[in-house]
N, C-alpha and C positions, 0 to 999 in steps of 0.2 A: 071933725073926728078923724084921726089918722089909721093912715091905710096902712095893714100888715103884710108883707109882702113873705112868703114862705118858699123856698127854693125845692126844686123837685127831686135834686141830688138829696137832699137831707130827708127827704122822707123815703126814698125808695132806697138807700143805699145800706140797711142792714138787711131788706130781700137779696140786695144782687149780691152782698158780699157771700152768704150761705148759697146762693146759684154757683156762684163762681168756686165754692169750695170744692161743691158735689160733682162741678164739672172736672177738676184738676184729679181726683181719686179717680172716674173714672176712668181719664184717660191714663193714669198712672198704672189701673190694673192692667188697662190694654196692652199698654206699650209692655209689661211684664210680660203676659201670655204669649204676645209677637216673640219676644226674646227665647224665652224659654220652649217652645217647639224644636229648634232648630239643635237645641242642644238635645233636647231627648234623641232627636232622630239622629246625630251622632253618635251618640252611645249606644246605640240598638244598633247599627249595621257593624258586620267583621270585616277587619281591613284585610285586602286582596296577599295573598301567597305569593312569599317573594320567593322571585327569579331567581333559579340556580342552572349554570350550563351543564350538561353530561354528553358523554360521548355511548354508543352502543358497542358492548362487547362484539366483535363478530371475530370468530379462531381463526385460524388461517396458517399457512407455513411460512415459519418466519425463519430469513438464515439468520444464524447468529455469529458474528462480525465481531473479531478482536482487534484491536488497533496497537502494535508493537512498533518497538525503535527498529531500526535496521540501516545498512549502510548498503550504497552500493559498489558492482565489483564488474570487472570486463571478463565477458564470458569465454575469453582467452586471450592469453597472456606471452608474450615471445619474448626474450634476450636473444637480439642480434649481437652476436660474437664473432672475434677474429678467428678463424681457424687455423690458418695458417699466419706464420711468423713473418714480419717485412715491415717497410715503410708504407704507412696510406698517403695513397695519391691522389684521391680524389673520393667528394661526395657526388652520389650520384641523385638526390631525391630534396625535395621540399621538404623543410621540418616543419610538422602538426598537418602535414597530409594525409590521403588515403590512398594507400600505394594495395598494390597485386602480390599474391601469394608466386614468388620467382623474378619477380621485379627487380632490378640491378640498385643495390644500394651504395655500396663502396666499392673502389679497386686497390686493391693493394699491389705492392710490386710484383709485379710477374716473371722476373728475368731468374733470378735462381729456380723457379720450380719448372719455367722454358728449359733450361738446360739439363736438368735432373730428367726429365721426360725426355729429352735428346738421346741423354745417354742410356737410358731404360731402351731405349727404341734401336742404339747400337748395341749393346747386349744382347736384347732380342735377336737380331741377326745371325750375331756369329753365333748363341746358342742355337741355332734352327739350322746354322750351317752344318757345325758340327754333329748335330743328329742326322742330318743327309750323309755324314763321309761314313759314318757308325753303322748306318742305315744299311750304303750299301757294300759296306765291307762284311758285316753280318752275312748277306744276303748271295754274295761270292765265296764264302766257306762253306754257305751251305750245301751245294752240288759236291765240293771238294771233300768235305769229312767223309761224304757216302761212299767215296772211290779210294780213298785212304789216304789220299794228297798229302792233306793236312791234318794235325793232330785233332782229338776230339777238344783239346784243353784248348787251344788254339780256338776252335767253333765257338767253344762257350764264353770265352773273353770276349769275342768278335759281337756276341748277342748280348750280354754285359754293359758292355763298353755303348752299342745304340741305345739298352734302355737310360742308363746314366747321363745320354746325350739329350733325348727326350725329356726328361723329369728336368734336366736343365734349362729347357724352352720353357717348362711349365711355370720354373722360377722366374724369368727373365720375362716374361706378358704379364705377372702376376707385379714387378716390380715397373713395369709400365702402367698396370693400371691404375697402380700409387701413385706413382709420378702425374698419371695426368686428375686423379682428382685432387691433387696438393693442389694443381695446377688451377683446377677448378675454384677452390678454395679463397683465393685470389680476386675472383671476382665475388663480394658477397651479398646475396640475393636476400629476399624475404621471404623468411618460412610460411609466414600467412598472411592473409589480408585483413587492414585492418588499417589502424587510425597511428602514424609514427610519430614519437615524440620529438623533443630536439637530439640531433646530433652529440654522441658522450666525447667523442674525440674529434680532432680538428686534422685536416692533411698536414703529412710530415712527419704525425706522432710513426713509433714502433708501436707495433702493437702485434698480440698475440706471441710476444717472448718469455714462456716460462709457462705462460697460463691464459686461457681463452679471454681476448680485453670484452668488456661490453662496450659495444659500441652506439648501440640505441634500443629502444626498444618500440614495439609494436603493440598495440590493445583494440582486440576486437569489441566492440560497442556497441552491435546489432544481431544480436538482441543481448540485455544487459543480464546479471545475477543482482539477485538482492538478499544481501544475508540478513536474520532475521534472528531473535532467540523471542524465547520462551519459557515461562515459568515450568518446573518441571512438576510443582503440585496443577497448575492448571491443565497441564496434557493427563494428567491421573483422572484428572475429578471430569474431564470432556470424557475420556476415554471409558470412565463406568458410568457415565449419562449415555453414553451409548450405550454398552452392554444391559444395560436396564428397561432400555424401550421409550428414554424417555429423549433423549434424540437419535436423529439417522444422518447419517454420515449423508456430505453434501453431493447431490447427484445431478446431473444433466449436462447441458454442454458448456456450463458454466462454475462446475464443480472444482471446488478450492482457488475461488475465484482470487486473484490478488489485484489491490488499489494499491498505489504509490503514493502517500501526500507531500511534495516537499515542504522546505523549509521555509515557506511562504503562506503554508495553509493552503494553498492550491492543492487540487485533487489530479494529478497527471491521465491524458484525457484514455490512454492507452493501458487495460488491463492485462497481467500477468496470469499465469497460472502457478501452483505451487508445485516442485520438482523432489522432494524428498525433506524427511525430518531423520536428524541423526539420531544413532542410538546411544550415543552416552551421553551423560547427563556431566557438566562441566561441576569439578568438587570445587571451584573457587566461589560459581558463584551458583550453584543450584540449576542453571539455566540449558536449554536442548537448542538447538542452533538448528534453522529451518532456513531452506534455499529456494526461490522463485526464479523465474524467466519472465523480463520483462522488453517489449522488443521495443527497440528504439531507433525506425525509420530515420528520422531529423537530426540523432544527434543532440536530443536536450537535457538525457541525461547523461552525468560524467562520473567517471570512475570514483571512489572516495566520497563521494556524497553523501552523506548523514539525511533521513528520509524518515517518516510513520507510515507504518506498512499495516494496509486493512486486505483481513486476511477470514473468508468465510469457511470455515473446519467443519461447522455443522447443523442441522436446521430443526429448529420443533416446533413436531409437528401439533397442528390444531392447538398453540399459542394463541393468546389473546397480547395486545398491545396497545399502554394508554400512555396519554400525554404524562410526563415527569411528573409536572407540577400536580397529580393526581394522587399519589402516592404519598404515604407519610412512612418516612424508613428515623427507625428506633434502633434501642438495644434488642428493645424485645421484640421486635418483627415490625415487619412491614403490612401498614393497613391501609385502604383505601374505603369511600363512602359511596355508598349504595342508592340507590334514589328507587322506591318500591313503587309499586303501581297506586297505592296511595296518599305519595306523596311524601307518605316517612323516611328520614335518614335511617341506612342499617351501617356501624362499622364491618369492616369485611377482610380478614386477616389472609395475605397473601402470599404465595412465593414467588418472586419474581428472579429471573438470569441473569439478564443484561440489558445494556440499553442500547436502543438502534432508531438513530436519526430524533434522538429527544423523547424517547418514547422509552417504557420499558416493556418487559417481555414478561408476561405475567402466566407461569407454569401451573400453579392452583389457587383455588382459591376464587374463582369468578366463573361464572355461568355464562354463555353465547345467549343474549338477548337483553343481560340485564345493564341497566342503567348508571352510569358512573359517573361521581361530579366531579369535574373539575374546576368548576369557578364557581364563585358565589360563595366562599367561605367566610369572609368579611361581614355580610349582612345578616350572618346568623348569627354573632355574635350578639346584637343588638336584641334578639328574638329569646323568648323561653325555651327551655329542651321541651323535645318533641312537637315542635312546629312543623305543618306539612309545608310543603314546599313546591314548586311549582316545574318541571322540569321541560327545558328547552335545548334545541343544538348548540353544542358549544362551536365557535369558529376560535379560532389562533386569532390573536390581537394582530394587527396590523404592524408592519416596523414603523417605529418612529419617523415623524416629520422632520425635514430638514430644518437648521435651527435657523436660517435666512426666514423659511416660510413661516417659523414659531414666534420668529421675533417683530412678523410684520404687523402694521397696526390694524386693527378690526376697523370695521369700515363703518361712519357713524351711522348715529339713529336718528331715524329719519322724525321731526318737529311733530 
């Protein structure tokens, strides 16, 4: 009889297939329910307040600092001149030295104004002679008229004749005293002290025939002038910000203080003061011409120098002052953003002066304590209006990396 042999796959394999089904959906629900937690729980939490920097208003007195062209100038100026007429003989000084007020500069020829003084000095003589014979011939009539000797008319010639003798002494010292300043003349000194240029004439020339020659000249250099203009609507519109109360004229021991900047950008390390503002107003070009002292131990700065002149005229008070980039200047005014204790931006419509050291000067328009942004405008573009925001100290960016250091390679990562 043959054996039937039945395999054990075949009989159980429509159980395990409906096991195996039941098994797969559940773990299919599972793995759904795993997934989907994590997304509910992201959608229920609020993403964190983004970062904005601000600065705190706090008033303060601020000067307020104009920056004008201006040139410089020697705060005295000499033309050494021939005074008298002759051959020059000789230089007596270094050119682009620093000579003394009397210091011997040129000699001119001395022989003609020698001998003019000569003769000034015989003159003198014999007119002082002749006042002695006058003198005492007067003074011998006079015993004589009283006793009848001699006429009266006689006496009065005799006292005549001395004062005429007299008055011509007085001519004769007087054309001596000419003679010896010609004489002086001759040799020509330095009116003042100060820094001499080159030499205008060379020994040999004539000089001073017809008309005084220049011979060099002289410029004092310590302490310098710095001429300066200005707008003449802006000395209007300073001048009724003062009368208004809304600035005060610059006070203390640094009052109308003046900066030099040359023409390098450099700030020259020595302040000036300001010495006067003219009073007329130039018709060419609108502008008030203002003059400073500025002292220049060293020698660094030079006459004719073209220079920006920082110049403090006047200061307001309890100002507030925020960084530039804070500000947003229109047609129609200048607004800056607020950062409230809540969080919320407020626009905040401003008047601001001017700006001092990248900062402006904000007259209305802001309150002492309140919050100002100045960065963080970028990431709110991305946000909906009316997103709070989070408010932190603003610091100034750092100056750029050198480009050696930008260009070097990042150092790798570590396996």
């Amino acid at each position: 009889m043959p054996v039937l042999h039945v395999s054990r796959h075949s009989l159980f394999s429509p159980r395990l297939a409906a096991a195996a089904a039941a098994t797969a959906v559940l773990l299919a629900l599972t793995a759904c329910g795993k997934g989907a937690a994590p997304a509910a729980g992201a959608g229920g939490a609020a993403p964190p307040p983004p970062e904005v920097g601000v600065v705190v208003a706090t008033p303060t007195n601020v000067g307020l600092i104009t920056e004008l062209p201006g040139r410089l100038e020697a705060s005295r100026v000499s033309q050494v001149r021939a005074r008298a007429a002759g051959i020059l003989l000789e230089r007596l000084f270094k050119e682009g030295s620093d000579v003394k007020a009397g210091q011997p500069l040129f000699r001119i020829d001395p022989a003609p104004y020698a001998a003019a003084q000569r003769s000034a000095e015989a003159s003198l003589a014999r007119a002082e002679a002749n006042a002695a014979q006058a003198k005492a011939l007067a003074e011998r009539y006079k015993p004589l008229v009283a006793a009848n000797a001699v006429s009266k008319q006689e006496y009065d010639n005799a006292v005549a004749a001395q004062k005429t003798a007299e008055a011509d002494v007085g001519v004769s010292r007087a054309a001596l005293t000419t003679a010896k300043i010609n004489m002086g003349y001759a040799a020509v000194t330095a009116p003042i002290s100060g820094r001499i240029g080159r030499a205008l004439v060379t020994e040999g020339a004539l000089v001073g025939q017809g008309d005084a020659t220049e011979l060099a000249v002289i410029q004092q250099i310590d302490p310098m002038y710095v001429n300066f203009t200005q707008s003449a609507t802006d000395v209007l519109r300073l001048r009724r910000a003062m009368e208004a109360g809304q600035f005060k004229r610059a006070s203390g021991p640094n009052a109308a203080s003046v900066r030099v900047v040359l023409e390098d950008g450099t700030e020259y390390a020595l302040p000036g003061r300001l010495l006067f503002s003219d009073l007329t107003v130039d018709a060419t070009t609108g502008q008030v011409t203002l003059r400073a002292e500025v002292p220049n131990p060293k020698g660094e700065l030079l006459p004719g120098l073209y220079v920006r002149v920082r110049v403090e005229q006047a200061q307001a008070a309890n100002a507030i002052t925020v960084p530039q980039q804070a500000v947003t200047r229109t047609q129609q005014g200048d607004t800056l953003t607020v950062v409230e204790a809540d969080g919320k931006l407020t626009k905040r419509n401003v008047k601001i002066s001017a700006a001092q050291n990248n900062q402006w000067v904000v007259l209305e328009g802001l309150k002492a304590g309140e919050q100002v942004m100045v960065d963080g405008f970028q990431k709110l573009q991305m946000m909906p209006p009316g997103t709070p925001v989070k408010a932190v100290p603003w610091k100034p960016s750092a100056p750029a990396a050198p480009a050696a250091a930008a260009a070097a390679p990042a150092p790798a990562a570590k396996q």
